[in-house]
C-alpha positions as CSV (number, residue, x, y, z in Angstrom):
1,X,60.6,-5.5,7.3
2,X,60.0,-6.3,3.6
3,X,57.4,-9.3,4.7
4,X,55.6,-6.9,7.2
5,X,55.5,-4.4,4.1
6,X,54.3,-6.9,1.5
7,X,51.8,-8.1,3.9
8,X,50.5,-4.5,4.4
9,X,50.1,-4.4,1.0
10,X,48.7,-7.5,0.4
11,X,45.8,-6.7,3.2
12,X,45.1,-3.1,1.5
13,X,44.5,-4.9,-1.9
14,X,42.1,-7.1,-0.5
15,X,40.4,-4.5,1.5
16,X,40.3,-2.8,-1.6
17,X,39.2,-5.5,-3.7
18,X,36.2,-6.0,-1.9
19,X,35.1,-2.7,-0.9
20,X,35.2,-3.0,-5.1
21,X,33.0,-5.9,-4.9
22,X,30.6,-4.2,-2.1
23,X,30.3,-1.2,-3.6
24,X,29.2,-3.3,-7.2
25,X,27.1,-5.4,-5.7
26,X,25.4,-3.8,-2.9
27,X,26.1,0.2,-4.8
28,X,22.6,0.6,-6.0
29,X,20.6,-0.7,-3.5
30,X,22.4,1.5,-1.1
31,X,22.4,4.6,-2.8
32,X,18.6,4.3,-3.5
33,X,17.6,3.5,-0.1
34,X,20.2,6.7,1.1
35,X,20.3,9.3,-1.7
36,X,17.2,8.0,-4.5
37,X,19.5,7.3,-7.0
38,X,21.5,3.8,-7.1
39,X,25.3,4.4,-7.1
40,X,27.3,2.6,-9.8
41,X,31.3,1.9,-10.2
42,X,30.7,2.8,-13.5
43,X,28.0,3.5,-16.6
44,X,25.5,0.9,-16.4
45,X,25.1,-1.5,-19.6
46,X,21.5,-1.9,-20.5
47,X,21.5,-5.7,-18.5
48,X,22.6,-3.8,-15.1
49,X,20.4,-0.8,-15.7
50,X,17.5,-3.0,-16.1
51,X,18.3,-6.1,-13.3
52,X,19.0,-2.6,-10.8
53,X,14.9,-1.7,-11.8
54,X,13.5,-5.2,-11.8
55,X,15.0,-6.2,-8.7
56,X,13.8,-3.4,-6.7
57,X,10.5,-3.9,-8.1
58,X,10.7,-7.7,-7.0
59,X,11.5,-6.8,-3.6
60,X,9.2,-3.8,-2.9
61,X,6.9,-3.6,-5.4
62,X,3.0,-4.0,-3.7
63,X,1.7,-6.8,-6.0
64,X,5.1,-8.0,-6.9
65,X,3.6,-11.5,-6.6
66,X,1.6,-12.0,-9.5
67,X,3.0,-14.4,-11.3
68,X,2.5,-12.2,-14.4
69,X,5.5,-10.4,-12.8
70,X,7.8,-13.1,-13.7
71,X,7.0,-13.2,-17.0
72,X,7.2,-9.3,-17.1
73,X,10.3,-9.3,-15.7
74,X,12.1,-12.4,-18.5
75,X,10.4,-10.1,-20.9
76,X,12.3,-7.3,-19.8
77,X,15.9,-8.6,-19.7
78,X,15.4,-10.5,-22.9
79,X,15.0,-6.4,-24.2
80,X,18.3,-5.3,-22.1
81,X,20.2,-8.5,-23.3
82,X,19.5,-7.0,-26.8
83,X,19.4,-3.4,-26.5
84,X,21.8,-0.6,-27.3
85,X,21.5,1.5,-24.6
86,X,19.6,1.8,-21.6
87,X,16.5,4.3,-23.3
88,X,16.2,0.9,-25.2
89,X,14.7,-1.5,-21.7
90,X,12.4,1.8,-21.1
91,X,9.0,0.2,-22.2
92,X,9.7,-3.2,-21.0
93,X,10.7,-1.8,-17.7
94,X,7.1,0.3,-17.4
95,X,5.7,-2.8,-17.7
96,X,6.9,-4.7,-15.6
97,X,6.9,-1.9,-13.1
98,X,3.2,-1.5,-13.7
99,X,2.5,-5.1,-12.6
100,X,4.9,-5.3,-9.5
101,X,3.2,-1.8,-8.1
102,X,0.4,-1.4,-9.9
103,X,-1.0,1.4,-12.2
104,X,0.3,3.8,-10.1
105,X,4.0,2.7,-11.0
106,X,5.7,4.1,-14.3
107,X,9.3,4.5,-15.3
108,X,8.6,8.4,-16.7
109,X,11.8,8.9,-19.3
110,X,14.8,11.8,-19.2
111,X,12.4,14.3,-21.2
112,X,9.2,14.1,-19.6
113,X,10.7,14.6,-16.5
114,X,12.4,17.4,-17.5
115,X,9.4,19.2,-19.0
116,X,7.5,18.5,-15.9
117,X,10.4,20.1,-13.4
118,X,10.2,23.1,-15.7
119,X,6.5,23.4,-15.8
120,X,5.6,26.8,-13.7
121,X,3.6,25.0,-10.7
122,X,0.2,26.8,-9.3
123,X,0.8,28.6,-5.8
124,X,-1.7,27.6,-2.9
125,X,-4.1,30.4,-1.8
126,X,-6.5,30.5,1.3
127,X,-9.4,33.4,0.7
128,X,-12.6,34.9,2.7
129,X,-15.8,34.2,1.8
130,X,-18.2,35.5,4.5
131,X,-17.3,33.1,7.9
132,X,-15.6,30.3,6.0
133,X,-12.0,30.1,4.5
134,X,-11.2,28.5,1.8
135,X,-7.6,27.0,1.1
136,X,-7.1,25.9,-2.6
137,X,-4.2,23.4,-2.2
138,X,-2.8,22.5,-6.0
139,X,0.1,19.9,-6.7
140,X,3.7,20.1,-5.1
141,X,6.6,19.6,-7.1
142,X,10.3,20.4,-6.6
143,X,9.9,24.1,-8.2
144,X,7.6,24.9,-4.8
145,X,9.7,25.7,-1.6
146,X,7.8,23.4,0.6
147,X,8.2,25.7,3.7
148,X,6.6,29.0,2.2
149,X,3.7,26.4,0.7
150,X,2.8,25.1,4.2
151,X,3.3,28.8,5.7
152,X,0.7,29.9,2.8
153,X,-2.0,28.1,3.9
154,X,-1.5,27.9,7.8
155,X,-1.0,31.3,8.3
156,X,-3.5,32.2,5.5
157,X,-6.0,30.0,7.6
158,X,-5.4,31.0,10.7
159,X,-5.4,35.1,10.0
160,X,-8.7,36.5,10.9
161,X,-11.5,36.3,13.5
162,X,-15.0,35.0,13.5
163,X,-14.5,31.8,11.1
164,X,-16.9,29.6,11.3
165,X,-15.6,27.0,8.9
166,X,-13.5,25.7,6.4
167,X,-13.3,24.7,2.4
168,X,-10.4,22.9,1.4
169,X,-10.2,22.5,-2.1
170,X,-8.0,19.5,-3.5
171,X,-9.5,19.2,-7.1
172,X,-6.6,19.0,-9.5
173,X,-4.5,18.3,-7.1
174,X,-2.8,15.5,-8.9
175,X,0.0,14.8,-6.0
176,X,3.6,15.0,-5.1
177,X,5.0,15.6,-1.9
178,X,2.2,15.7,0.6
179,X,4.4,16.8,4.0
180,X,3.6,20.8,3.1
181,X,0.0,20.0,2.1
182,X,-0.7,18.4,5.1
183,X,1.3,20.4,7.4
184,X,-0.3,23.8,5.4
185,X,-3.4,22.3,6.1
186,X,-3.0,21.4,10.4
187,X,-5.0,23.8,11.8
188,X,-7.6,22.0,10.4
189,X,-6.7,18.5,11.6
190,X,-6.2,16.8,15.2
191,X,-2.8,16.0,16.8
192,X,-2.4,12.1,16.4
193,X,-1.9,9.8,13.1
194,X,-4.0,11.3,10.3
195,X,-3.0,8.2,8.4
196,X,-0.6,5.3,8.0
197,X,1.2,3.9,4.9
198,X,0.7,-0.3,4.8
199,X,1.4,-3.3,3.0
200,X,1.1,-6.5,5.0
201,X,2.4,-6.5,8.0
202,X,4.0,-3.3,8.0
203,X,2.7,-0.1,9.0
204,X,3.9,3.5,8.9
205,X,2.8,6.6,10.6
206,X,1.9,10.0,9.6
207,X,2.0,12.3,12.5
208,X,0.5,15.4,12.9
209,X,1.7,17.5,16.1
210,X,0.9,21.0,16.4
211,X,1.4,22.9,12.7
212,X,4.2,19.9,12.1
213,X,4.0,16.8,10.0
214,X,6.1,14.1,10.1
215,X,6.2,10.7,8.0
216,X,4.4,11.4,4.9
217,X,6.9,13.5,2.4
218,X,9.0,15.9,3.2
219,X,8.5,16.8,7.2
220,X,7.3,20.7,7.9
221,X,6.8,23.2,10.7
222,X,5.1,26.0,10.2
223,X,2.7,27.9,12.6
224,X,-0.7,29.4,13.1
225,X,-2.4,27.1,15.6
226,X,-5.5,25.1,15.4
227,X,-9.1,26.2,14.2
228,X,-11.5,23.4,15.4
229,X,-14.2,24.3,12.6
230,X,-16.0,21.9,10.2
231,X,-14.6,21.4,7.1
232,X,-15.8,20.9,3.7
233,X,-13.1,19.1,0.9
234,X,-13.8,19.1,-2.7
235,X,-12.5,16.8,-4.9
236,X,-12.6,15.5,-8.8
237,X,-11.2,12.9,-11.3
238,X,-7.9,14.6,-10.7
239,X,-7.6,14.7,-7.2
240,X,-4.3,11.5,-7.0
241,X,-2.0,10.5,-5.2
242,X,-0.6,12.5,-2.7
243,X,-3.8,14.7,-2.8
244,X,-5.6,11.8,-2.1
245,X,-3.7,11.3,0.7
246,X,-4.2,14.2,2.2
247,X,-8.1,13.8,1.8
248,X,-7.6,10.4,3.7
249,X,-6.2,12.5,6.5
250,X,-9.6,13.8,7.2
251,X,-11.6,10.8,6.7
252,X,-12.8,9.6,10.6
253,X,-13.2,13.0,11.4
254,X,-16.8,14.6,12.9
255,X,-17.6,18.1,11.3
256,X,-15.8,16.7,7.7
257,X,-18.0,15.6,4.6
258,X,-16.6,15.9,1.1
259,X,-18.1,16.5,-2.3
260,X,-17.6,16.7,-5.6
261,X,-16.8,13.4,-8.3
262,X,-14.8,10.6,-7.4
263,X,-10.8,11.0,-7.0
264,X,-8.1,9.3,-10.0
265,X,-7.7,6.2,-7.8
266,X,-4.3,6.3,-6.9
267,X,-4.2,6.4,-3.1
268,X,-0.9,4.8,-2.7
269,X,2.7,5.7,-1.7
270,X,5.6,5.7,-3.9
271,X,9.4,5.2,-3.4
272,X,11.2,7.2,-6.0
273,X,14.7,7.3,-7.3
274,X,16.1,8.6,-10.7
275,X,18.5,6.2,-12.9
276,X,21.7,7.9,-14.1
277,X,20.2,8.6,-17.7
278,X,17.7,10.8,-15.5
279,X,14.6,8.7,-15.9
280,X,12.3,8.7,-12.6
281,X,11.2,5.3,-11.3
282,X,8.0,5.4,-8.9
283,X,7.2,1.7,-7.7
284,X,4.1,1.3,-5.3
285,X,4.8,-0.3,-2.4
286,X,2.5,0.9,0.2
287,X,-1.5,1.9,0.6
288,X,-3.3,3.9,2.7
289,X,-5.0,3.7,6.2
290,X,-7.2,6.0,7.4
291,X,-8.0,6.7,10.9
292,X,-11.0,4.3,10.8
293,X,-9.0,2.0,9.8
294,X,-10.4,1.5,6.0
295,X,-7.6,0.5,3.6
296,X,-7.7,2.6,0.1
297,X,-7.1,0.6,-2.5
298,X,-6.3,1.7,-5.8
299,X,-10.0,2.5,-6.3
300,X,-11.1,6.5,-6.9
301,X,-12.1,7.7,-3.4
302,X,-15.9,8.2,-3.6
303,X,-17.3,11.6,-2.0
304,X,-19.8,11.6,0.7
305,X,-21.3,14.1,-1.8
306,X,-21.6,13.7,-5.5
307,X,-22.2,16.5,-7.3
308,X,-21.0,18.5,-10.0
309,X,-20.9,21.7,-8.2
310,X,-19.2,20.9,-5.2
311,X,-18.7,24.4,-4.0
312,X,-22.3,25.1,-3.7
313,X,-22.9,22.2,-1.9
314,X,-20.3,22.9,0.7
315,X,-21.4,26.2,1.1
316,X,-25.2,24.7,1.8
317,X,-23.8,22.3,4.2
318,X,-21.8,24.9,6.1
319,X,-24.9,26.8,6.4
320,X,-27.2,24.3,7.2
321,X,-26.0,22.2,9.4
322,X,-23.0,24.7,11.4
323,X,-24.7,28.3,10.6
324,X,-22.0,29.5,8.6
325,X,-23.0,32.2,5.9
């Protein structure tokens, strides 16, 4: 009985032992891919922190073979061998993340994303001017309920008779999660894929079906229907990332022209996760498709119209070529 006992035991300290060893060695990886934040036994020193960064960036970042990457990436842990604590390998880290994903990429520290979680984000609106509605869709952030966002501009799109066309406005729209902008924006766009996330090989989906959107973000329902009316998108200098993704979604489509300057240039998709001293890592590791089947790279978007009063011209090319005062 003792032997059966001690060989009990002896199987439920190795099980332990390496669940131990899993959970330190295959922890962060795991809880990145699962909950966006690595999981660790215990506080990261500086030298973890940083190898948990770099070798996420070595294994998804979009350009993460450049050979300037290596040299980045030595940089890097010769700072975290050295370093006090982890806001010490923050610089290092933002440059090596730049190279393995690009200038899209950053490490943004504790504070700044902090300030940027407490900034009071702008609302989306849809108004009437004559026959054409004209949905302004800013930035989403975490403060926005991604639900009543999407219902804003659907519904808001889709209440009233007689509309002839459409102005969707994505200047300043500097990104963030891009399932309620697209979704808020489906009664303007086709069932099917309105775009597709790749690098190499791989290839992604974003769906549209109905007032739903699906792989791109966070994935909404809302309601309203479709329009079928042309539409006219405006964009500037600050129209990035995700709001440039939702401007791919209507590139390939007949009755669509844009105008305005070109976008930032940052038509890419970012994985995310936060590090336990709350700094967010973004690491490019995807671009965009459009339905034509032109890959964005991180080039600004050029409008089919340049102008610096986009409104006007959409308004003349509603009226012009669809009749819609």
């Amino acid at each position: 009985m003792r032997i059966l006992r001690n060989v009990v035991l002896s199987l439920v300290a190795v099980l332990l032992i390496g669940g131990l060893l899993a959970a330190w060695f295959l922890g962060p990886s795991l809880g990145i891919a699962l909950r966006g934040a690595p999981f660790f036994l215990f506080p990261p020193s500086p030298e973890r922190y940083a190898t948990v960064v770099l070798d996420e960036a070595e294994s998804r970042g979009l350009y993460a073979d450049d050979p300037a990457f290596a040299d980045a990436r030595a940089e890097a842990e010769r700072v975290a061998e050295q370093a006090g604590d982890v806001a010490e390998t923050h610089e290092t880290l933002h440059a090596a993340l730049q190279i393995a994903g690009g200038t899209h990429s950053h490490l943004i520290p504790p504070g700044q994303v902090a300030a940027a979680e407490a900034a009071v984000p702008a609302e989306p609106t849809v108004t009437r001017d004559g026959s054409v509605v004209v949905a302004t869709v800013p930035a989403h952030n975490q403060a926005h309920d991604p639900q009543a966002y999407a219902d804003t501009l659907a519904l808001g799109l889709t209440d009233g008779d007689d509309v002839c066309g459409a102005v969707v406005d994505l200047r300043g729209n500097t990104g963030g999660d891009m399932g309620p902008m697209v979704a808020g924006l489906s009664p303007l766009l086709p069932d099917g894929v309105a775009l597709r996330f790749v690098a190499g090989e791989n290839s992604s989906p974003v769906v549209v079906e109905g007032n739903s959107v699906r792989g791109g973000g966070t994935p909404v329902t809302t309601s309203g229907g479709k329009l079928g009316v042309p539409v006219a998108v405006l964009t500037d200098e600050l129209t990035a990332s995700s709001g440039e993704a939702t401007l791919v979604a209507f590139h390939g489509l007949d009755d669509v022209r844009t105008f305005g300057t070109p976008t930032a240039g940052y038509a890419s998709a970012n994985m995310t996760f936060t590090m336990p001293d709350g700094a967010l890592i973004l690491l490019t590791a995807m671009q965009f498709e459009d339905r034509t089947g032109h890959v964005h790279e991180e080039a600004p978007i050029e409008p089919d119209g340049a102008t610096d009063d986009p409104e006007q011209q959409a308004r003349d090319w509603l009226r012009e070529e669809h009749g819609c005062s």
